[in-house]
N, C-alpha and C positions, 0 to 999 in steps of 0.2 A: 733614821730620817736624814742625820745630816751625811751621812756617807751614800745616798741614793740623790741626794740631791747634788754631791758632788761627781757623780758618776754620772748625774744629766748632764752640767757644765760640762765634763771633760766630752765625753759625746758630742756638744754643740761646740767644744771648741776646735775639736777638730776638724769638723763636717769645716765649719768656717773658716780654718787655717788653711784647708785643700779648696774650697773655691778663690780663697784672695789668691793662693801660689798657684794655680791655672790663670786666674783672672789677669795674674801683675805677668807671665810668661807668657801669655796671649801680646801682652804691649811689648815689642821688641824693641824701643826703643823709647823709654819715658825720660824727661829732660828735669832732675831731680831742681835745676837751675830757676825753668820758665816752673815749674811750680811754684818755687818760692819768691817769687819775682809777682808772680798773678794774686798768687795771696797778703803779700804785702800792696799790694794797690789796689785791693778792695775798699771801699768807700767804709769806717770803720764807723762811720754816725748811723747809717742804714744799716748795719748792725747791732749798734745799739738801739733801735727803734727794734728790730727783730724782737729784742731781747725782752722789751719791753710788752711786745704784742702778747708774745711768750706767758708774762706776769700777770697781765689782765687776763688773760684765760684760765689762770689756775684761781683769779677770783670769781670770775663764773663756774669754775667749778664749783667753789664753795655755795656760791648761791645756788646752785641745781639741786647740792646736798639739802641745803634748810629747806628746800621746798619739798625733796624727800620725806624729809622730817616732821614736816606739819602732823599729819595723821597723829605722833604719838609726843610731839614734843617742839613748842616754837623757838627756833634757832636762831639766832643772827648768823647774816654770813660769812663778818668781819671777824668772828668767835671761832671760825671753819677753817679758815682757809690757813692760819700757821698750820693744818693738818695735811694740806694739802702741796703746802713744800716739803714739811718733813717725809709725808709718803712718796714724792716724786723723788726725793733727794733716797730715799731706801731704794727706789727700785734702780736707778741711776749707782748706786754706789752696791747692790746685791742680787740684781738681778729681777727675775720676774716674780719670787716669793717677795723682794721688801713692799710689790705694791698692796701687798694686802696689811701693812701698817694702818694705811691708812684707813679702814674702816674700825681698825685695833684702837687706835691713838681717839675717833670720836666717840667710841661706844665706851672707853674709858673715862674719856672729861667729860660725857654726857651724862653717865650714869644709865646706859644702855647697854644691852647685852651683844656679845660679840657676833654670835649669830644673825643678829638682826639685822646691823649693823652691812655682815657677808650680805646678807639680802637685798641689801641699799646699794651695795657695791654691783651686785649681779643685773639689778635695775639697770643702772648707769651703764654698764656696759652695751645693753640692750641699745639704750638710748644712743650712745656713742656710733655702732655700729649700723643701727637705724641711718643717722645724721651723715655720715660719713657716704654712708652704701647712698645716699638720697644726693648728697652735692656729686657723685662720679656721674651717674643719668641722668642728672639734670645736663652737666657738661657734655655729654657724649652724645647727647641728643641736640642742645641747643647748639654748638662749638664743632657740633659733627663733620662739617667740611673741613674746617682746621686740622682735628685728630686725624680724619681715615688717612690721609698722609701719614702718619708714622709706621714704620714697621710693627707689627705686632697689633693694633690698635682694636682688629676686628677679632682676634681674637682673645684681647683682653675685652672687650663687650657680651661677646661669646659665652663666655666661662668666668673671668675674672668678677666682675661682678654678680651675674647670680649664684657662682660658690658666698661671698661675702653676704649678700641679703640669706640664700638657705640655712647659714649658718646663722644668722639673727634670727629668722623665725621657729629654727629648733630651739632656739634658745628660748624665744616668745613663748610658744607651745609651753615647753618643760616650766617654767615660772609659774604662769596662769595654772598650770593641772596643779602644781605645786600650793600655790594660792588657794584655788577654788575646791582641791582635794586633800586637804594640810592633812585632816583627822583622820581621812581614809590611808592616806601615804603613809600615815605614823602607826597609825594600825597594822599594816602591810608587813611592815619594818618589823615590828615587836613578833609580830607570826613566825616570820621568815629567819628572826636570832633567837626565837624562843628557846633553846637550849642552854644559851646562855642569857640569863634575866639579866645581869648587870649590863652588859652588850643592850641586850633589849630595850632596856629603859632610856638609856643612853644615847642611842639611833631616833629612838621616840620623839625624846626631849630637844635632840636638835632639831627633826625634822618639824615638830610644832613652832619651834622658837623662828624659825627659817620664815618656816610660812605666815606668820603672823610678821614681822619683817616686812614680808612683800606688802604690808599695805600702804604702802608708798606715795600713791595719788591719791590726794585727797578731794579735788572733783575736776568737773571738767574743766576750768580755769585754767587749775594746776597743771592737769596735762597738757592743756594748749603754753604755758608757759614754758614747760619741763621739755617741748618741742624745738618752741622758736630759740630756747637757749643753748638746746644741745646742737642747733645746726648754726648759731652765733658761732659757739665755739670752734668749730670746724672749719665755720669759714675763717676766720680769723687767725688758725690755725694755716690755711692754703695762703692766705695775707701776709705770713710769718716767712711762707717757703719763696714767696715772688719776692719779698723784701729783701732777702738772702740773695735769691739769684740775680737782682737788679742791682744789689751791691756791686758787682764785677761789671767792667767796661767794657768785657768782649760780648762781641754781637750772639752769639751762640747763646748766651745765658739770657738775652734783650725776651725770653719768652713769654707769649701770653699770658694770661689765668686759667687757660681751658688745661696749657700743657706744663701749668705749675699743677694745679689739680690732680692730673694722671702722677708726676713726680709725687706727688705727697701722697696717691695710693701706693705704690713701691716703695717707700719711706717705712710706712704702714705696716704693709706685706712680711716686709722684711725683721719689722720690731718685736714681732715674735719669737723670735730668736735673740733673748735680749740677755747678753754674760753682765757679770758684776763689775762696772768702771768703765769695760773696755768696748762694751755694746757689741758691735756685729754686724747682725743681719741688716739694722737698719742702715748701717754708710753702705753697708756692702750693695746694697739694692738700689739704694740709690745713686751711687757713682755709676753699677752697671746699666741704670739708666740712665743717666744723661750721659754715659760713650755712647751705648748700643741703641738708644730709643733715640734721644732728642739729637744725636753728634755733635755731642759737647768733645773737645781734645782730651784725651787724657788727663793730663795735669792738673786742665782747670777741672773737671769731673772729678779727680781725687779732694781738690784744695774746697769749693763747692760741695761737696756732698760730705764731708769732714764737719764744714761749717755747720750745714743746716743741721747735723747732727747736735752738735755743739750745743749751739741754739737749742734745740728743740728735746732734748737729753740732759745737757747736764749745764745748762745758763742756772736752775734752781740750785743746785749743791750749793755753795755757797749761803744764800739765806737760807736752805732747807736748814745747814748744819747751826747757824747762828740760834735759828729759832727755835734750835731743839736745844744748844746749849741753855737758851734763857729759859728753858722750861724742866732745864734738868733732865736730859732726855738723851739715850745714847741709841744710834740708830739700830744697833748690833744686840743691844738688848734690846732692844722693842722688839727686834725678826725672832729672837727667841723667846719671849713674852708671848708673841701673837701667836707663835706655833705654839707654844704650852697652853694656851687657850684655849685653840683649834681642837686641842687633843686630851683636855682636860675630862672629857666624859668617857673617855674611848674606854 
């Protein structure tokens, strides 16, 4: 496992080392000077409010989870959310396996099983992805004169957003059949490794444990709440990315909400691709949007999209790492704790 997972990184770090060294040789002339010049007379308090937007959001994270939780167990959300640094600060310091810490670390102090737990997690993504794909159409329809001036604009409407909602409702689809078909799945499962019964049992057992997991909302309430919070967070989130770019004096970054918005979908896009410390895809997408989409300068487009990373990536390390010390918690063992978990029926 860990040598397939290091052969993903190396893979991704390459793909990413060949777009920055196109990306930095495309700039023939970048002024290493006015960079450093632009970044020291960013506004450092509106950054510090960034940071802090930042922090309130990973406590609504936590609250989104206890309302997950209702169905099998009442949570506080002031109980949640040390989980919710120490798993942003995993995936910030490990890539895209530390952030399943985080469903590791509650299903642990909960006294919940780890599976269930992946299920709450796969909920939330839904939800995330929902919230997210809902505030770009709202922008793209109300802000529509603003955007269709950007290059690219029509056809990120085009295709950009409904690949993002497709991929949410296969995601929707697959849960629900999952949910509503737990015993049939698990049936399915046992048939199909019947040759090997330990296998069988095993597939079984997680896929029951999954689907029972998914019952998540506990009534209509909760999913009108589990709504209004996951598109709080989001926007709150696009509040984090204007705050950033309104830091800087130059007029090129002075940009609305419509075309912080679209920036924080490329932000997005790009965090896919996310290596252990060094990140990636996310600056990367985003610097080559504000040269290529909004014509931001270079420099300040490097020193700006560094930032919001900054911010919005690794402002938690710090408390993540605190609050794992006060809990006795190494983040390195947990990523291997969680995977021995994952993998403990196989």
């Amino acid at each position: 496992m860990k040598k397939r997972r290091a052969l993903i990184y190396l893979l991704i770090a390459v793909v990413l080392i060949a777009l920055i060294y196109l990306q930095v040789r495309s700039w023939q002339h970048f002024d290493w000077g006015v960079f450093f010049a632009k970044t020291r007379q960013a506004d450092w308090a509106m950054v510090a409010l960034a940071v802090a937007l930042i922090y309130f959001d990973y406590y609504l994270r936590a609250v989104r989870w206890s309302i997950f939780l209702r169905p099998v167990k009442k949570v506080s959300a002031a109980s949640l959310t040390p989980a919710q640094f120490i798993g942003f600060t995993g995936l910030a310091l490990l890539g895209r396996p530390g952030e399943l810490i985080r469903p590791y670390i509650i299903a642990r102090k909960q006294g919940l099983s780890v599976a269930s737990q992946m299920a709450v997690w796969t909920v939330e993504r839904i939800f995330d992805t929902g919230a997210f794909g809902t505030l770009l159409i709202i922008a793209s329809l109300v802000f529509r004169d603003q955007l269709k001036v950007l290059p690219y604009f029509d056809k990120f409407v085009h295709y950009g957003i409904p690949v993002a909602f497709g991929f949410a409702l296969v995601l929707l689809a697959f849960t629900l059949l999952l949910r509503f078909r737990t015993q049939q799945l698990a049936g399915i499962a046992e048939r199909l490794l019947a040759r090997s019964p330990r296998l069988a049992r095993a597939a079984s057992h997680k896929i029951t444990t999954f689907g029972e997991g998914l019952n998540t909302i506990h009534d209509l309430a909760s999913f009108i709440q589990l709504v209004v919070i996951s598109l709080l967070i989001w926007a709150l989130i696009a509040v984090t990315y204007w705050t950033i770019t309104h830091a800087y004096h130059d007029p090129s970054l002075r940009m609305p909400i419509s075309y912080v918005l679209l920036l924080m979908g490329f932000s997005v896009v790009g965090g896919v691709a996310q290596l252990p410390v060094v990140g990636g895809g996310s600056q990367l997408m985003t610097i080559t949007a504000l040269k290529h989409v909004f014509g931001v300068p270079p420099e300040l487009a490097v020193s700006c999209g560094m930032l919001c990373w900054i911010v919005t990536f690794l402002s938690c390390v710090p408390t993540g790492l605190i609050l794992a010390r006060r809990e006795h918690l190494s983040i390195t063992k947990l990523a291997e704790e969680e995977e021995a978990a994952l993998n403990a029926d196989e």
